[in-house]
N, C-alpha and C positions, 0 to 999 in steps of 0.2 A: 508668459510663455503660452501658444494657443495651443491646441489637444495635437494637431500636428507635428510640433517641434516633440511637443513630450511623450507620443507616441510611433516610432516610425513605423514604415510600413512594413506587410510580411515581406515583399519583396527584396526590401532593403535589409533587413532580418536576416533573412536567407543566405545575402549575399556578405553579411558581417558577419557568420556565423563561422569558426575554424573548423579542420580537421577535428583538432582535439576535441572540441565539444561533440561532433559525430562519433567520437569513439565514445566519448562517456555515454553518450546516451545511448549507442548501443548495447554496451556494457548495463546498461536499464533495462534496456528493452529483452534481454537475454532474463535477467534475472527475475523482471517481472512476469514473465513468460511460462521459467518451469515453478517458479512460486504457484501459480495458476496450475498448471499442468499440473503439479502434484497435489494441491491441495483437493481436489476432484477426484483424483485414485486414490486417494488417502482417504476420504470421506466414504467414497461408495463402498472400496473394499475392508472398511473399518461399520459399515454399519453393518452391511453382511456377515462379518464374521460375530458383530454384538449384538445387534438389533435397538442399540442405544444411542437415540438421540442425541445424549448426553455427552457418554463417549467423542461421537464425530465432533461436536463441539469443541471440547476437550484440546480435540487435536488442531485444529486453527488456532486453539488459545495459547496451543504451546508455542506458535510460529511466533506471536505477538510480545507473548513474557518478559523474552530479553529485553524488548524496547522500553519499558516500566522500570524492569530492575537494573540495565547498562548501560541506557540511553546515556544518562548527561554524562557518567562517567567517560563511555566511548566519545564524546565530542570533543572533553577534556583529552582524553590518551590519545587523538588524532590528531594533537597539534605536536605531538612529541617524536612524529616520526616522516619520510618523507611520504607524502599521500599516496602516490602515484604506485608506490612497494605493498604499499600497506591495502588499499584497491586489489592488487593482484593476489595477495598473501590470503584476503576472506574470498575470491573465487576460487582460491585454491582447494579450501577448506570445505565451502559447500559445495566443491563436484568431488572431494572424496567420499563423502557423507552419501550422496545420490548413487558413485557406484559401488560403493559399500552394503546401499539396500539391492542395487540391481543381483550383486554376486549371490545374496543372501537368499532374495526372493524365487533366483533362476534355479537354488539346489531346493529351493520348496521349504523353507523353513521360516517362512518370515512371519513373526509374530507382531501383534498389538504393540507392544512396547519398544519394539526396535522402531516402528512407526514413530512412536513418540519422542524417540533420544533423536531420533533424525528431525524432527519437526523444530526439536527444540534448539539445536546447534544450528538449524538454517534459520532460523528465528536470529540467532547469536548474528549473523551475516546480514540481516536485513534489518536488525537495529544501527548497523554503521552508514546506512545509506543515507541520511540526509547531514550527517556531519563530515560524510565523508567523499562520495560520488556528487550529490548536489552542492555541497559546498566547492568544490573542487569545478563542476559546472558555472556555479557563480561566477566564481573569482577566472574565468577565462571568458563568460561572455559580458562581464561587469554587468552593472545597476542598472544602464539602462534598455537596457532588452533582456531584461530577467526576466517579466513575467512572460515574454513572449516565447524566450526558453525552455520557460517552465512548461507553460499548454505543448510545447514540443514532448518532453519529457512524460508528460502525463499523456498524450497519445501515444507515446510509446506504452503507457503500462497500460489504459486503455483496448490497444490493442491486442496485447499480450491477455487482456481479460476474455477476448474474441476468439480469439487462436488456439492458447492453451487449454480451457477446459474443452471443446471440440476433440483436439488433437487426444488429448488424456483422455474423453469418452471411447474414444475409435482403437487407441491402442489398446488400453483394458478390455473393449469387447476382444478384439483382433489377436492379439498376441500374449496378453497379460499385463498386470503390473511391472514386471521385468522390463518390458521396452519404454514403457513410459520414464525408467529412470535410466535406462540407455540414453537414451534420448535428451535427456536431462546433462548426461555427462557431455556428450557429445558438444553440445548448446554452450555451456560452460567454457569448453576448450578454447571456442572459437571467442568467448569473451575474456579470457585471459591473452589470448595473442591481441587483442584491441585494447585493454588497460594495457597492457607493456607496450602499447604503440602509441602512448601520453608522452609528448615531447616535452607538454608545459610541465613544469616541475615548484612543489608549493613544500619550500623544506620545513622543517622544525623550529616551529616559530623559539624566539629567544627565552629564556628562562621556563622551559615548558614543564621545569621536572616536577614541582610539584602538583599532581596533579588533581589530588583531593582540592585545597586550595581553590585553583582554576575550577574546580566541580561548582562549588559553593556559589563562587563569583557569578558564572553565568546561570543560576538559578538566582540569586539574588537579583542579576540585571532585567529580571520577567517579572517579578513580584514591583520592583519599581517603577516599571514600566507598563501606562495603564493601557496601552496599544496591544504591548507584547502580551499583558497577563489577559486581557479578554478575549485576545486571539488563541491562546491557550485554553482557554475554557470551551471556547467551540468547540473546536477540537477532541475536547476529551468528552462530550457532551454526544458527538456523532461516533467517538468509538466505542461508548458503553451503549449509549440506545439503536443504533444506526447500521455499520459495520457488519455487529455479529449477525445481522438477520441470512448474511453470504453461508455461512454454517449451512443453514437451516435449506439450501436451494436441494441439495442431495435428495434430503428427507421428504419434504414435500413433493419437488418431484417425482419420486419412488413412488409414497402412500394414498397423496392425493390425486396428484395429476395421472398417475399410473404408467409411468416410463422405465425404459431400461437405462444400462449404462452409457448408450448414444444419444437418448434423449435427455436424460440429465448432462450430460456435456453440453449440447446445443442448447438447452435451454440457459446454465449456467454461462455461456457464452454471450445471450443477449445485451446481459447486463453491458460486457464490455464494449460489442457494437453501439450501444446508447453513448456510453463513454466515449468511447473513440471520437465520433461524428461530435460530439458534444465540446471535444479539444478542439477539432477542425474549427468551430464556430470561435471559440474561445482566440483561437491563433489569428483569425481573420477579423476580425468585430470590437476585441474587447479591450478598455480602453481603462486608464488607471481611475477615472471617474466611480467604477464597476464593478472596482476589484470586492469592497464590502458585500454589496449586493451579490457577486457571483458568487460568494465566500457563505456567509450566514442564510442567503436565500435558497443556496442550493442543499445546503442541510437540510431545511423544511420541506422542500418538494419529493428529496430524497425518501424520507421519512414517510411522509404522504402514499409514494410510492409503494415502498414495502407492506404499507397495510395493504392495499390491494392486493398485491401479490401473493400475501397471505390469503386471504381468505377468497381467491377465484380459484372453480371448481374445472375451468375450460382452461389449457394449456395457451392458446393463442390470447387470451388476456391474463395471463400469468406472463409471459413473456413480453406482450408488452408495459408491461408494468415494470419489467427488468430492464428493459430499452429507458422508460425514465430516468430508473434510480442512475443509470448511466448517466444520462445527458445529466440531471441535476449533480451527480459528484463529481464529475468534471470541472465542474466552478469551485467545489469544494476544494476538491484534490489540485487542479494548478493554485488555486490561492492560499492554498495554506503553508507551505514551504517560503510561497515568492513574497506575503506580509511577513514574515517572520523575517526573509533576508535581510526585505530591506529597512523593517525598523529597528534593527540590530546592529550595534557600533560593531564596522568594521573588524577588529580587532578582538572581538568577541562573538563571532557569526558562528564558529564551529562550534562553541560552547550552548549556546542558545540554541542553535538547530539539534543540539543535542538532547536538552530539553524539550523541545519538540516530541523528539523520539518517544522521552518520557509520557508525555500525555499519549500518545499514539498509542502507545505501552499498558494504557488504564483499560484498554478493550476485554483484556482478562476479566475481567469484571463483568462485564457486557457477557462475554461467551460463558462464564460460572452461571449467571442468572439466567441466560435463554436457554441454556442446556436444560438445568434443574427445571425450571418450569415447564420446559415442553415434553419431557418426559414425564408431567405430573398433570398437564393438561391436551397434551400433542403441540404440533411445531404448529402447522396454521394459527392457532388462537396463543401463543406464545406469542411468537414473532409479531402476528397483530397487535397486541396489548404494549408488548418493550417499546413500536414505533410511537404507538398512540403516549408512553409516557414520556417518550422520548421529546415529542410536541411540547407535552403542559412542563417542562423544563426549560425549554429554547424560549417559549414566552415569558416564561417568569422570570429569567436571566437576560432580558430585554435591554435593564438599562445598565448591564455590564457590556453585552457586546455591540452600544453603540458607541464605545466609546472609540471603537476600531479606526 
């Protein structure tokens, strides 16, 4: 088969792609969106109120949690019911959550901790997203224009990295935290009338009840499998060294770079236009030859990136060093979902991507150690050090993830 056959083109893509996949992925793009938005007002007016690095940290780690401790079970309990219900059911949940802080914030009482029970329950929501909205994308644009799906998808959240912290700077100066979770419910609504407008319908696969069982199983199918399990290592490899450095954009912005709450949006913004334009190239160019290289190489460059970031004292090469980490997780972030699909039996995809979840989930880890440290050294030479060990890992773990 020549790279042709096996890769078609965007345009042909485009034109293969359904309704229902437009609605899942807006359903992404919505959630990747106030994920972003809130994570910005959450950070600035969380360091404000503490003056702790730590803290702000803290509160990203709590959006991650559930993916470590419910991931593979939720891939498991997602085949037990029909997707499509079950989609609409965790929209529902994380836009009460959002206007529950708006109610809260708008009579002036909103404290630290209602911060945290909120972060933590939409955490709960953003653990089902690859057993459940991307599995649910797979299985409607099938195997062979996954990945090209995927770079779609990951523009979408790309974008959302563009859009939302901007927006979430502008509203916090503008009107408060209050509209930034308006705004969030609003966003929400419109992605519950697009999940309920999923015609494909993926039921309750047969014998689903036991669901510990089915847990086991597809953790068991990642450890046998030496594709799935060093894919998995990446993976968890860029969420404890990698990831948490996005914490740390608030704080250095603020201390070092010396900006308000508009310029920490914009700058935290950059990262996602690198991303963004970084899927475009991905959607256009990139071919299954690549998928490794987009995947493991874009870790390293990533990584590369945020030291710089860290330690420039000028805003304009601090941002563009955000512009990289973009374009470089881009290759990350579409290939890490679309190798997991597709070297995953069938019949077992929700279970595995559930899994996923799990390593996704290890970031916790990442955000405990770069909190502690950089309130024991400051965030600049924190964040610098995490990427730099995050390096002498990814080499020394060489001849696991070639085996990709």
């Amino acid at each position: 088969m020549n790279e042709q056959q096996e890769a078609p083109s965007f345009r042909e893509v485009l034109r293969a792609l359904s309704a229902d996949f437009w609605r899942l992925w807006y359903v992404g793009l919505v959630v990747f969106t106030v994920r972003w938005l809130e994570t910005v007002v959450i950070g600035v007016v969380v360091y404000q109120l503490t003056g702790s690095a730590f803290i702000v940290a803290m509160m990203t780690m709590l959006r991650l949690l559930p993916l470590g401790i419910f991931g593979a079970f939720l891939g498991a309990l997602a085949e037990r019911f029909d997707r499509t219900v079950t989609l609409a059911a965790v929209i529902v949940l994380m836009g009460i959550t959002s206007a529950i802080l708006a109610l809260v914030a708008w009579q002036g009482r909103l404290e630290v901790w209602h911060l945290a029970v909120a972060s933590f329950v939409n955490g709960c929501g953003w653990a089902t997203d690859n057993p459940l909205r991307r599995m649910m994308m797979g299985e409607v644009v099938g195997r062979e224009t996954m990945g090209t799906a995927m770079s779609l998808d990951v523009g979408a959240s790309n974008a959302s990295r563009m859009v939302g912290p901007a927006v979430g700077g502008l509203l916090l100066a503008g009107i408060g935290i209050e509209g930034a979770f308006l705004l969030s419910v609003a966003m929400y609504v419109t992605a519950l009338v697009a999940a309920l407008s999923v015609r494909a319908r993926i039921a309750a696969a047969p014998g689903a009840g036991a669901v510990l069982a089915r847990t086991w199983e597809g953790i068991a199918i990642v450890l046998a499998d030496r594709r799935l399990a060093a894919t998995m290592a990446v993976t968890v490899i860029y969420n404890i060294f990698a990831w948490p450095f996005t914490s740390m954009i608030p704080v250095i912005g603020r201390d070092q770079l010396h900006l308000g709450p508009e310029g920490v949006g914009i700058l935290t913004s950059l990262d996602g236009i690198g991303a963004f334009f970084g899927a475009i190239l991905l959607v256009l160019w990139l071919t299954r030859r690549w998928y490794v290289g987009a995947y493991v190489g874009g870790v390293a460059v990533y990584m590369v990136a945020l030291i710089v970031f860290a330690l420039a004292d000028d805003p304009r090469i601090a941002g563009a060093a955000l512009v990289l980490t973009g374009l470089a997780g881009a290759g990350f972030a579409t290939m890490q979902a679309t190798l997991v699909y597709l070297a995953a039996p069938a019949e077992m995809r929700s279970r595995v991507l559930g899994v996923l979840s799990v390593c996704i989930g290890t970031g916790p880890i990442g955000f405990l150690w770069l909190g502690w440290l950089a309130d024991l050294i400051g965030a600049p030479q924190a964040t610098a050090i995490t990427g730099g060990l995050g390096l002498v890992v990814l080499a020394a773990m060489r001849s696991l993830w070639r085996r990709i």
